[in-house]
N, C-alpha and C positions, 0 to 999 in steps of 0.2 A: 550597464552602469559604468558611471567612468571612474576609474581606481584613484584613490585618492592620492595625490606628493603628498611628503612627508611633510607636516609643518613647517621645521627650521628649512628644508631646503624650499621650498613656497616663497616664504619670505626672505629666501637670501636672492631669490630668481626673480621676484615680480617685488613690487611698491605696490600694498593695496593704498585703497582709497575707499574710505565710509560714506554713508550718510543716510542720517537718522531723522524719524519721524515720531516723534511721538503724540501719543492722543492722550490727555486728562481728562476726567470727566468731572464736571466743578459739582463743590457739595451745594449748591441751590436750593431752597425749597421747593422751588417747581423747575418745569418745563424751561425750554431756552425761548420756547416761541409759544405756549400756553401755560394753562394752570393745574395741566394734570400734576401729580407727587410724583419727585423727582425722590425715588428711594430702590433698594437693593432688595429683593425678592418679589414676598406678594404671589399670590394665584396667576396666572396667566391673563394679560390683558383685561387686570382691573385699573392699573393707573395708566388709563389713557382717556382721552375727549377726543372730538369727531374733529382736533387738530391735529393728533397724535395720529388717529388714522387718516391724516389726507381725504376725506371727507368733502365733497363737491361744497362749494360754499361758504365752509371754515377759513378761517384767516386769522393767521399770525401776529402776536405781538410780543416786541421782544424784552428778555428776560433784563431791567435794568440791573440787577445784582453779579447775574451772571457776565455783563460788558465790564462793571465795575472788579470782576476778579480777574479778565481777563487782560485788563490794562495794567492791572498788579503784578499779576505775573510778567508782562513784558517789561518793565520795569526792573523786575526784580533781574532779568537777563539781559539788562541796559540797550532796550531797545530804545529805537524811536517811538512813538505817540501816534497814528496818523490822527491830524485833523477833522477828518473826515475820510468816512468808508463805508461801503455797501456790503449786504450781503448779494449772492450769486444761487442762479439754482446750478448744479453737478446734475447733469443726467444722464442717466442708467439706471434700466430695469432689474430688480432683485426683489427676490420676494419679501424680503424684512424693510420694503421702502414701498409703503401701498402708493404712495404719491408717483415713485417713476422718477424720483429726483434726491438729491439731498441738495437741503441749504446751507452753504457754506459761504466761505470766502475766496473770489480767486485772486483778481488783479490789484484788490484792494483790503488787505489785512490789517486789523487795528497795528499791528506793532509790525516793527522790521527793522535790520540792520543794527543788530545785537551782538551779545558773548558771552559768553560764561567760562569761569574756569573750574577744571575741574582737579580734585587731588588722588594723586595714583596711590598705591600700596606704601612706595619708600618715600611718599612725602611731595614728590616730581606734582607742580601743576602741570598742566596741559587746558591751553585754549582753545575753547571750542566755536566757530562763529554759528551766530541764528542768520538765518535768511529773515524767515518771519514765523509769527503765530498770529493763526487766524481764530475765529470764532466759525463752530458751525454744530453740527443736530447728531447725534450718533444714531444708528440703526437697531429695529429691532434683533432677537435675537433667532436663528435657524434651531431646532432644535434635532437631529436626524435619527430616526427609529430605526432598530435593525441595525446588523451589520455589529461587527466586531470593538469599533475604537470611535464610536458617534461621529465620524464624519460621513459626508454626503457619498461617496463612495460606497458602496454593499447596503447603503439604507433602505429598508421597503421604503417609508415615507418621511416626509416631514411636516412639522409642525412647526408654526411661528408665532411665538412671545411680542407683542408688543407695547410690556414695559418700558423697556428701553428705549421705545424709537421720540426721539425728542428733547433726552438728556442731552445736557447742553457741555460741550468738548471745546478745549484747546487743544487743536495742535500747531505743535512746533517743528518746524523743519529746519534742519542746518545748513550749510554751504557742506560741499564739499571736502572732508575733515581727510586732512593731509599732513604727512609727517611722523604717524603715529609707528609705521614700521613693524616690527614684529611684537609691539606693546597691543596693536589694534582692538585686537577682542579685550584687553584688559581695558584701553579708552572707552569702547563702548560702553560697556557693565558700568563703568564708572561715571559716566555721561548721564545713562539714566539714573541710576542714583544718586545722582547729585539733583538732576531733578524731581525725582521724585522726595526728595529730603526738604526742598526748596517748595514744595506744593504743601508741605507738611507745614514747614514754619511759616509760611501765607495763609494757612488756614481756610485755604480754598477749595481743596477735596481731603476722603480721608485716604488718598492716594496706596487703595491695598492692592499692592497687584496680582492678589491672589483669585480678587472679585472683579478683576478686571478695568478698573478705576484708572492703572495706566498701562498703558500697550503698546509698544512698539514695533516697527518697520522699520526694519534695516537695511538696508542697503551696502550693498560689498562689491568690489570691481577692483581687477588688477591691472597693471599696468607692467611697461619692461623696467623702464625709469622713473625716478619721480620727475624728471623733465618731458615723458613721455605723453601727448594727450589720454585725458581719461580715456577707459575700459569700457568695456558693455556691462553693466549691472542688474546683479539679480537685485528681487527686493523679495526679503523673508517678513509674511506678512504676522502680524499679531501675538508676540512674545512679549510673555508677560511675567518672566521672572528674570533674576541677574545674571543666576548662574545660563538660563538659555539663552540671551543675550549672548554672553561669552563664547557658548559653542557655538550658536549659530553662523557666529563671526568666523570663528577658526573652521568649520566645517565649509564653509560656501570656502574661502581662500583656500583650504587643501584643495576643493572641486574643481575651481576654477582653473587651478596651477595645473593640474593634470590632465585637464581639459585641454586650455592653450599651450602646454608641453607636448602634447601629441598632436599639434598644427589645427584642431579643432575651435570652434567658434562658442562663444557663450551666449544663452540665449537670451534677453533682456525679456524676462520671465517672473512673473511673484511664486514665491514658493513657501510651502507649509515648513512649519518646526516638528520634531517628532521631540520629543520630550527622553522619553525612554531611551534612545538611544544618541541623542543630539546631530542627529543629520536631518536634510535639509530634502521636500521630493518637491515636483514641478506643480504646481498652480496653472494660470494660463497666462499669456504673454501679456507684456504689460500695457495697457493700455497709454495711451498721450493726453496732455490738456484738450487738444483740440476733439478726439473722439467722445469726451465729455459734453461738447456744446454748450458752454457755459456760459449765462447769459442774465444781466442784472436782474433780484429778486424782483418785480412789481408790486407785491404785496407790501413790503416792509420800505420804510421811509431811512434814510442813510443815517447812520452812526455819528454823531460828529461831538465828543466829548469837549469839554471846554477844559482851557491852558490850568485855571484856576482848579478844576476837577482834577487834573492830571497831578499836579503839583502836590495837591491836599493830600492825595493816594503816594505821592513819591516821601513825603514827610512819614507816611505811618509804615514803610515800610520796615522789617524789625532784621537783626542783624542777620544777615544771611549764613547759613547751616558750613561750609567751608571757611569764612572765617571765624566763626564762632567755635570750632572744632580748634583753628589752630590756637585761639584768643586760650581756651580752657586746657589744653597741651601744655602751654605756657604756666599757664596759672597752679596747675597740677602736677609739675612737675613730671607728666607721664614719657613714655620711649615713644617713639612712634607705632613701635610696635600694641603695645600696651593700649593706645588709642585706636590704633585699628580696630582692636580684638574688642575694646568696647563700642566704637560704631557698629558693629559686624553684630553685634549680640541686640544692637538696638537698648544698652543701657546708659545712651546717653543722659537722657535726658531722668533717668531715676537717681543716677550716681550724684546728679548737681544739683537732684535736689533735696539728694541725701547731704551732702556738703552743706547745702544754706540754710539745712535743721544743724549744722553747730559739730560734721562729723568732718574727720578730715579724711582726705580724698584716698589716702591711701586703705583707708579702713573703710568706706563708701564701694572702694574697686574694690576690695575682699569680699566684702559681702554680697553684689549684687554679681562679679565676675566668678565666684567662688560658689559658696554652698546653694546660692539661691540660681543659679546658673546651674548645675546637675539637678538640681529639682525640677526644673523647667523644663529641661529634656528628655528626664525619666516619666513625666507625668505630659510629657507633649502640647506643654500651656506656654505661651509667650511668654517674657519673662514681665512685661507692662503687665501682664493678665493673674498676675502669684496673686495672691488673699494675702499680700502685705505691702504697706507701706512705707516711703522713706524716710516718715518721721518716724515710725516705729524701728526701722532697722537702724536708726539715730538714738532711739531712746534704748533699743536691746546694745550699742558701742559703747553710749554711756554710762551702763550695766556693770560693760568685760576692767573700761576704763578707770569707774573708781573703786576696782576687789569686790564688788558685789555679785561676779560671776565670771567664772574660768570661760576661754572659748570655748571647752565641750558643755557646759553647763548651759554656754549661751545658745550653741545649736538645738539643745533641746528644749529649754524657751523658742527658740522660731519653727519649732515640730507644734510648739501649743500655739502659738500666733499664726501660723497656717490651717489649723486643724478651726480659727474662730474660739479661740477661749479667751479673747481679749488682748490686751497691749501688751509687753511685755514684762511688764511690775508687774501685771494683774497674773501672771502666766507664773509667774516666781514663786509670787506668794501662796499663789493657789494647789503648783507644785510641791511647794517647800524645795526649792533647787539650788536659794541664795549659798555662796562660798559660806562655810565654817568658820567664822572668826572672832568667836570665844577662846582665847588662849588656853585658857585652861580647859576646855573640851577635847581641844587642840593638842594637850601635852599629855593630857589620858588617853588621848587614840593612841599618840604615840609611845608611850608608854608600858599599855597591852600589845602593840606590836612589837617592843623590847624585849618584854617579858617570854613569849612567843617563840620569839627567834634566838636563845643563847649565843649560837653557834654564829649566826651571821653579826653578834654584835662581837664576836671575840677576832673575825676577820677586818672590819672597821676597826677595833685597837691593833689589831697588825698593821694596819695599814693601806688594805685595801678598802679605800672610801668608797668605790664603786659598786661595793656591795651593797652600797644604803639603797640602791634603788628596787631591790624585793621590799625594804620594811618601808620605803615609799609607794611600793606601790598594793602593801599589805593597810596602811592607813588614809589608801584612794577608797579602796575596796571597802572598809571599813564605814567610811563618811559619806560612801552612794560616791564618790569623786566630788565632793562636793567642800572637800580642803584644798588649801593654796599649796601643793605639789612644792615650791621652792621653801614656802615658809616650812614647811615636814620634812622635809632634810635637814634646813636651820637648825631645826629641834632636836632632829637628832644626833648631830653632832655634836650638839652643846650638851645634850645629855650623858655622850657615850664618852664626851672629853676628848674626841679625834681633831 
């Protein structure tokens, strides 16, 4: 194995250069090219039809909802429109493709000659260009038995899922993504999350990349100069999280560098992601469009959306996830850091909607980046996935806001609003946990806590004030904490004449 250069010296020695491919798979009700259920689990090869399996005879027809998200999304990456477009078959034999082919798009993709921008950590866009996205069929799935870590490697056998073969995919390819420098693997990561945030507010897939909904191909190659012609590029096949995004990127550039540092050649190779360790092993060399044999579908009749469609769809577009982030920055007065750390938790969208039940932003980010944020991770639930909501966590603010409950009082209303004991009035009441404020309930606790403590009220007439805070915190203790802490000092000051 070749030893890897150090990072910074990698990129102080070579100018990588990206490029990415991503695959969505759109939420549809059915098939791209039938009517089997386009859904996420199921038995093995129950949602398929004898289109699904390539089936002698069967014949395709295409998914119109699925065209219609797929011109949404190019749109949404300012592409062009094509007027008109074919599908293509791709062929090659794999066993999760009974047909011998996938249907895709080659020379003719609905959209093309796009961009998107993307925002880094400290705020930095960075432009990314689309070549194009096409429409096409995704593959069943391998399943590999035996063996250590379920790849085909050490497997006695395998099995193949054909759920999946038929769910209808965009992918998107870039140009050439140049410039990024020693940021690269930070562009990537943030490439696909931007698109995948962008699939989300289209409401075209439920974009999880855990289920594999988006996945990416990467592609890495160095160069001496950025004047230099491109490199030879690996391409790391199907990563489907950020953080492997990230290494995968930094991992091929250490390999590469140390590679072409010891006068060696790079092989123009697809290679697996390893998770566990984020390195990167060989696949097989990569095939070209031409060893494809790509050749217009005959089955399907060509694509050809109308201007007036096109338009209709460009109108209902909704504010796109990057400027809608900087728009509510602005509006919320947050750091940037502050905003990151709420993208990154995925509490955007609970926090603004705890703000337009009536709470202000900065008590909206306490609660859902604070108490309810360590709940989510000590119990390993989303934080969209808690047993509460943001009118609720609006109506437990407007609780703390007019004295009708201390924050510790309030955190244990949302211990009963999580546990299902209703809203949080209904959690108060049913507790008995409202703040103490009956004055004179209020002047008898403190009172018996005078009575109590001689000693510590003969140091308050000395002079030391600071000692109020034993007979404060003797009349917390008293009330379950369920008294105004400032107002119990008041008292007793004014009782003890300091």
């Amino acid at each position: 194995m070749t030893d890897l250069m150090d990072y910074a010296d990698a990129v102080a020695n070579f100018d990588p250069v990206l490029g990415i491919e991503v695959h969505v798979e759109l939420g549809t009700a059915t098939k791209m090219f039938d009517a089997a259920p386009n859904a996420f689990g199921g038995d093995p090869n129950t949602y398929v039809t004898p289109v699904s399996l390539g089936l002698p005879g069967s014949l395709p027809v295409v998914n119109r909802t699925a065209v219609e998200y797929a011109i949404t999304i190019g749109l949404a990456l300012n592409c062009n429109i094509a007027e008109y477009c074919r599908f293509a078959r791709k062929n090659y034999f794999y066993p999760d493709l009974t047909k011998a082919f996938q249907t895709s798009q080659y020379d003719e993709p609905i959209a093309y000659d796009g961009w998107v921008d993307v925002e880094l950590e400290d705020g930095t866009l960075f432009r990314v260009e689309i070549e194009r996205a096409h429409m096409e069929e995704d593959a069943g799935k391998n399943n590999h038995v035996g063996g250590s870590d379920g790849r085909i490697h050490g497997a006695d056998y395998s099995l193949v899922d054909y759920n999946r073969a038929g769910v209808p995919l965009v992918e998107i390819v870039t140009r050439p993504i140049t410039g990024a420098g020693d940021r690269a693997p930070e562009v990537a990561r943030a490439y696909v999350q931007t698109l995948r945030d962008i699939f989300r507010a289209l409401d075209v897939s439920e974009a999880r990349m855990e289920r594999g909904n988006v996945r990416a191909d990467i592609n890495v190659s160095l160069r001496p100069t950025p004047e230099s012609p491109l490199g030879v590029r690996s391409e790391t096949k199907n990563v489907n999280s950020f953080r492997g995004i990230e290494r995968a990127v930094r991992f091929e550039i250490q390999r590469q560098a140390g590679i072409l540092s010891e006068g060696g050649t790079v092989i123009q190779e697809t290679r697996h992601f390893h998770e566990e360790d984020g390195s990167t092993s060989p696949g097989r060399e990569k095939s070209d469009a031409e060893d494809y044999r790509y050749f217009p579908e005959p089955d399907l009749v060509p694509v050809a959306p109308s201007r007036e469609w096109v338009e209709e769809l460009r109108a209902g577009l909704p504010e796109l996830p990057v400027a809608r982030r900087r728009r509510l920055r602005a509006e919320w007065d947050f750091s940037d850091l502050e905003m990151r750390d709420v993208v990154n938790a995925d509490a955007l969208d609970l926090i603004e909607a705890t703000v337009a039940a009536g709470v202000s932003p900065a008590s909206a980010r306490k609660w859902w980046m604070g108490e309810l944020s360590r709940r989510a991770k000590e119990t390993e639930v989303a934080l969209a996935d808690m047993a509460v909501t943001p009118a609720q966590i609006a109506e437990l603010q407007s609780l703390v806001d007019s004295g009708r409950l201390t924050d510790k009082l309030a955190r244990e209303v949302l211990e009963g609003v999580l546990a299902g004991e209703g809203d949080p009035t209904a959690v108060v009441e049913a507790r008995g946990l409202e703040v103490v404020s009956d004055e004179g309930a209020l002047t008898a606790a403190v009172q018996e806590a005078l009575d109590a403590n001689p000693d510590i009220v003969e140091k308050i007439k000395a002079g030391k004030v600071q000692a109020a805070g034993a007979l404060v915190g003797a009349v917390m203790k008293a009330t379950r904490g369920q008294a105004d802490a400032a107002r119990v000092r008041e008292l007793i000051m004014e009782i003890v004449g300091a």
